[in-house]
Backbone as a printed PyTorch tensor [residue, N CA C, xyz], in Angstrom:
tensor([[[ -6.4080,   9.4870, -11.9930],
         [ -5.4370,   9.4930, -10.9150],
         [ -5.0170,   8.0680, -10.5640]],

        [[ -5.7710,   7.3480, -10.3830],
         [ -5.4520,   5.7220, -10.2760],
         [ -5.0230,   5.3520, -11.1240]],

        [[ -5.0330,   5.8960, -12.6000],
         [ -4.1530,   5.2330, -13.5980],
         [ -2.6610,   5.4540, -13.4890]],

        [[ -2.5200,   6.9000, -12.6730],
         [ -1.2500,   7.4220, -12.6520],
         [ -0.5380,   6.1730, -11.2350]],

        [[ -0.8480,   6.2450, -10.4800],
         [ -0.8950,   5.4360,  -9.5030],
         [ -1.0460,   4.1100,  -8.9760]],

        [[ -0.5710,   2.8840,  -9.9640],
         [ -1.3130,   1.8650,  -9.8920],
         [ -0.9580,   1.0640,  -9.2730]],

        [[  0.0810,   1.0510,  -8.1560],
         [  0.1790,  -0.1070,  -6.6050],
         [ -0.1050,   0.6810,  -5.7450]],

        [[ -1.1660,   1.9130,  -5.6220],
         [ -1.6900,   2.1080,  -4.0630],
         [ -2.5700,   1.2120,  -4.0050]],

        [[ -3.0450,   0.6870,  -4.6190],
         [ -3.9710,  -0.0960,  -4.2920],
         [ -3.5410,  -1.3680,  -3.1510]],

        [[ -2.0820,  -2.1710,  -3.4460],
         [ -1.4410,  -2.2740,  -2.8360],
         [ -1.0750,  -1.8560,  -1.2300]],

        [[ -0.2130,  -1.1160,  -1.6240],
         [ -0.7260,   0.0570,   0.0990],
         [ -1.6410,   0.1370,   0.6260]],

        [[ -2.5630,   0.1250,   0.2110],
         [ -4.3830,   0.3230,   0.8180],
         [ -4.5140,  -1.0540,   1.7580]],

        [[ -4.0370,  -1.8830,   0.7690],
         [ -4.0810,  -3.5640,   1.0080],
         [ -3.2040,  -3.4720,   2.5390]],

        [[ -2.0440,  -3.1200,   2.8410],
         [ -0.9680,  -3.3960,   3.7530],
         [ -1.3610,  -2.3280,   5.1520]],

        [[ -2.0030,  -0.5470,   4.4770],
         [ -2.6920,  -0.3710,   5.1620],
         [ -3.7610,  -0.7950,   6.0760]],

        [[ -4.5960,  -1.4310,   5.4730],
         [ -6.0700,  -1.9060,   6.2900],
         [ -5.6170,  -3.2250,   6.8380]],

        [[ -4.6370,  -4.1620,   6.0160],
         [ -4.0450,  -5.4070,   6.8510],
         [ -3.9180,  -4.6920,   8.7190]],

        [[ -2.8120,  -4.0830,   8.6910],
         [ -2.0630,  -3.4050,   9.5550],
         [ -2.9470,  -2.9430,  10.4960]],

        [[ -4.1470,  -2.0850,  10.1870],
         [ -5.0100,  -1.5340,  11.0980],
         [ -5.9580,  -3.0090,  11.7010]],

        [[ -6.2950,  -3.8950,  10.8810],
         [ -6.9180,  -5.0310,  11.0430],
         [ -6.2580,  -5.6830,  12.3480]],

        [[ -5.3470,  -5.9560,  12.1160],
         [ -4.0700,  -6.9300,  13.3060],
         [ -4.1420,  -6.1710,  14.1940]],

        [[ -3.7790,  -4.5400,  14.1590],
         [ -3.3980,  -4.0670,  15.3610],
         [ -4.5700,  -3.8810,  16.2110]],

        [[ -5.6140,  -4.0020,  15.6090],
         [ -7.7320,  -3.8230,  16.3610],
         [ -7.1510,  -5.2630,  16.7390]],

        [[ -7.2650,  -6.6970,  16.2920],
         [ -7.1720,  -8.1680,  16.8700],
         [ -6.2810,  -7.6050,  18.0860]],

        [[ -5.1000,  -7.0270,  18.2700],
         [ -4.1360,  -7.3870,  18.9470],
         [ -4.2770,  -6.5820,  20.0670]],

        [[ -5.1800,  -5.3790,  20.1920],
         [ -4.9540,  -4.3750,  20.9290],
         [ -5.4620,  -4.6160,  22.4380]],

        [[ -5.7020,  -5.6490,  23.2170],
         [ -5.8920,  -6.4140,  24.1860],
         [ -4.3020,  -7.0270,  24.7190]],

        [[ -3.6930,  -7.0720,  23.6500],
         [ -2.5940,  -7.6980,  24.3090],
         [ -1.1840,  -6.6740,  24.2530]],

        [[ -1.2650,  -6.2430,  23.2250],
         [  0.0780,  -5.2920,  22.8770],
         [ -0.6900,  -3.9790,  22.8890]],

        [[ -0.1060,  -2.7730,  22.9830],
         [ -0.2780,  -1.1830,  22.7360],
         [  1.0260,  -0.7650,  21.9840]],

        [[  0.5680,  -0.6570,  20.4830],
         [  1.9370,  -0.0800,  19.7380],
         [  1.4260,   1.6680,  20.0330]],

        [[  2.7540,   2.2180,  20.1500],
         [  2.7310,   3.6930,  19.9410],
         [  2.1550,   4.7320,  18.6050]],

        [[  1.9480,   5.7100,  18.5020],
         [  1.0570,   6.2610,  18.0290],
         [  2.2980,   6.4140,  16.2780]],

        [[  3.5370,   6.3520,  16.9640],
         [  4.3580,   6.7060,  16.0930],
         [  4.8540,   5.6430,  15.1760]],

        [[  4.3770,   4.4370,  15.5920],
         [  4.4660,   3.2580,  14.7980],
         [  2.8710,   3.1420,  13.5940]],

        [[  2.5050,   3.2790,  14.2050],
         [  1.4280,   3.5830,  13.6070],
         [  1.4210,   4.4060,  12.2030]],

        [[  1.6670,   5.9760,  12.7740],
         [  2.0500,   6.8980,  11.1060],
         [  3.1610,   6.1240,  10.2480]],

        [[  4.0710,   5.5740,  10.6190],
         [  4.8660,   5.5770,  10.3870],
         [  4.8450,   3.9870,   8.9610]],

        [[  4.2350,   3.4250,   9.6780],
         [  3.8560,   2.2900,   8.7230],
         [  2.8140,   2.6140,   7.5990]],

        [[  1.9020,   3.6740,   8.1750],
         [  0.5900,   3.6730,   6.7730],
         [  1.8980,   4.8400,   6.1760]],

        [[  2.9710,   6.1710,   6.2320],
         [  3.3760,   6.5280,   5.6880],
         [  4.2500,   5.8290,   4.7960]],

        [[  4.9730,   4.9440,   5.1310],
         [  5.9080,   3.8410,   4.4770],
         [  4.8500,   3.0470,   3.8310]],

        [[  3.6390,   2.7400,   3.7280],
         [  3.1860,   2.1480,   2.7890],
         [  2.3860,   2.9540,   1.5900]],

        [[  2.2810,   4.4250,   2.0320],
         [  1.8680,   5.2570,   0.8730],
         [  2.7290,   5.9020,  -0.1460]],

        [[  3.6220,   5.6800,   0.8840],
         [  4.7470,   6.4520,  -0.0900],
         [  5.4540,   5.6500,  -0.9650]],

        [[  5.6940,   4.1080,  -0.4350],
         [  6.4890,   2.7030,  -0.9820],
         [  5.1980,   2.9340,  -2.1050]],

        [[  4.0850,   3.0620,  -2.4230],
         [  3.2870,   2.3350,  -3.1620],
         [  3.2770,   3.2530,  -4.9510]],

        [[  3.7100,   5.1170,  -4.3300],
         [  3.9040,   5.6710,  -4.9480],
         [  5.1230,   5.6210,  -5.4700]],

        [[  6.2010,   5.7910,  -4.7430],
         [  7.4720,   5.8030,  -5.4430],
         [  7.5170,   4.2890,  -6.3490]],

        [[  7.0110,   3.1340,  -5.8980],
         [  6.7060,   2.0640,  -7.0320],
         [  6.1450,   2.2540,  -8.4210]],

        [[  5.1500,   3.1840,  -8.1560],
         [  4.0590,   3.8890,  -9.6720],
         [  4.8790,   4.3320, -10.2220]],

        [[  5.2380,   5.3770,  -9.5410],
         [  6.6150,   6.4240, -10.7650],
         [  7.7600,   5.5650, -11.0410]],

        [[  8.1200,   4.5090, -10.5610],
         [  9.4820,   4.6940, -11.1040],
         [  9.3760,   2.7640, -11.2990]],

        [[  8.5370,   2.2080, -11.6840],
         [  8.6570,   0.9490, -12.0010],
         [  7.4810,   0.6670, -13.2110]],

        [[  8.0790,   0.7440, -14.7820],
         [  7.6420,   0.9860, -15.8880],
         [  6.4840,   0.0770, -16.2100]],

        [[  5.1000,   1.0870, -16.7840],
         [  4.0040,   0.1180, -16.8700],
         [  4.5270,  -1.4670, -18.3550]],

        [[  3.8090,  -2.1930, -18.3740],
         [  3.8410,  -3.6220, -18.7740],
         [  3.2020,  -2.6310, -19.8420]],

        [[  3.6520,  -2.6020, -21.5620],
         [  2.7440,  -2.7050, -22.6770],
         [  1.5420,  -3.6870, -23.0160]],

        [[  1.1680,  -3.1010, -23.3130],
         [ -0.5720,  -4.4900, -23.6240],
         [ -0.4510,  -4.3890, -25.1480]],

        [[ -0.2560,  -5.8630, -25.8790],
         [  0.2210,  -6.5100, -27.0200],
         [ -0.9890,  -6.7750, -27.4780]],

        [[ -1.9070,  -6.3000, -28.3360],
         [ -2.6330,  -6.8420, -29.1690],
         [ -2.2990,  -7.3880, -30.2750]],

        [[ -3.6310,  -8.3310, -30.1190],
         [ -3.5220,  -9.7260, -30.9990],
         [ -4.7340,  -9.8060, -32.1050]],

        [[ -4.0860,  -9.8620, -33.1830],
         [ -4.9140, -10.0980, -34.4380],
         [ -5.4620, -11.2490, -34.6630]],

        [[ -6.3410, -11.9700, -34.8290],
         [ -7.3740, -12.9590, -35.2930],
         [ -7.4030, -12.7560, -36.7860]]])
């Protein structure tokens, strides 16, 4: 499945950033609940529609 999938990993990254900042910040700002879905959805879905539709790199082996 991760092979099929290979910039969620990515997303995961922008995910946990995101949750990280908003725990630092949550003393000073209160984002809404809807900002919230809304960013880990835009980063799961950005990470997938990237997999499918942005062609893997061939791996060129090299003879010695």
């Amino acid at each position: 499945m991760l092979e099929k999938f290979r910039y969620i990993n990515y997303s995961l990254v922008i995910i946990l950033a995101f949750v990280g900042l908003k725990m630092l910040a949550s003393h000073y700002i209160h984002l809404p609940e809807w900002v919230s879905l809304t960013v880990i959805s835009v980063a799961l879905v950005g990470g997938v529609i990237a997999s499918l539709t942005i062609p893997e790199k061939e791996k060129v082996e090299t003879e010695l």
